[in-house]
N, C-alpha and C positions, 0 to 999 in steps of 0.2 A: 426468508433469508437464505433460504440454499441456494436460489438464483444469484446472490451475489457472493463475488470471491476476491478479495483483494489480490490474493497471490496470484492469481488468473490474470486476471487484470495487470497486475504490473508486469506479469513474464507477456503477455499479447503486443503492452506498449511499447517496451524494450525492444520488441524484434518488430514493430510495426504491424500489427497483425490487428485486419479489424475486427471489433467487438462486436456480434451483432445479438447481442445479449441486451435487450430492452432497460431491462430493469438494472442491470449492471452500468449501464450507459446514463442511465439515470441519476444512480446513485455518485457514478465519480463528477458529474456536474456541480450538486452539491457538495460533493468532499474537494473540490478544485475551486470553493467560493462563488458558484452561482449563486446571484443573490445579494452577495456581501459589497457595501461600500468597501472602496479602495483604502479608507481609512481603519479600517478593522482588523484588528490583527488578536491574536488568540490569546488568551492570557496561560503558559506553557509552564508546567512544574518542570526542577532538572531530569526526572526520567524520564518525559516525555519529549523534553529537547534531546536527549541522547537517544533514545529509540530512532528519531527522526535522521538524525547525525549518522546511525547504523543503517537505517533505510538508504540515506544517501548514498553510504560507502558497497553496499549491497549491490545498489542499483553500477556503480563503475564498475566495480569487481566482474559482474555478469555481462558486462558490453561486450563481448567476446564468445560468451557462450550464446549458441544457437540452437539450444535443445530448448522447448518451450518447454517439456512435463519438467527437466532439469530446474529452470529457473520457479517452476511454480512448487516445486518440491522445497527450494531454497528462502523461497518467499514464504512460505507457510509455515516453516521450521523458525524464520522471525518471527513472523505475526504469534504463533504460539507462544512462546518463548516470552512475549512483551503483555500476551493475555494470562500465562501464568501470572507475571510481575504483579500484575494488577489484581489478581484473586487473592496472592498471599498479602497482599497489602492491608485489605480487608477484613 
């Protein structure tokens, strides 16, 4: 799992930057619904629609910023943050 990084991945996408990370490339096909009929949709608890809500707003906020370690600093300081959520839940 250390070949894959979401925060990489989303600061790469944002600036258009290509992936040439095998396994990274792999993994966002499935996370982008390879695979999945068009009829399927996810069945989403509220903190996990709001996570997605901040990923969203994450994502316009940094349309401007052009520093890739910036945005993958910004992305992983989410993703953490949303990986706490879920361990104290437990």
């Amino acid at each position: 799992m250390s070949r894959i990084s979401l925060a990489e991945m989303e600061a790469k996408t944002g600036l258009s930057i290509k992936n040439e990370n095998f396994t990274m490339h792999f993994f966002m096909k499935i996370v982008r619904g390879f695979g999945l009929a068009d009829d399927e949709t996810p069945d989403l608890n509220e903190d996990e629609i709001v996570f997605l809500l901040r990923t969203e707003q994450l994502r316009v906020q940094l349309y401007t910023v052009r520093s890739e370690q910036k945005r993958i600093a910004l992305f992983k300081e989410l993703y953490h943050k949303r990986y706490l959520q879920i361990i104290n839940q437990n």
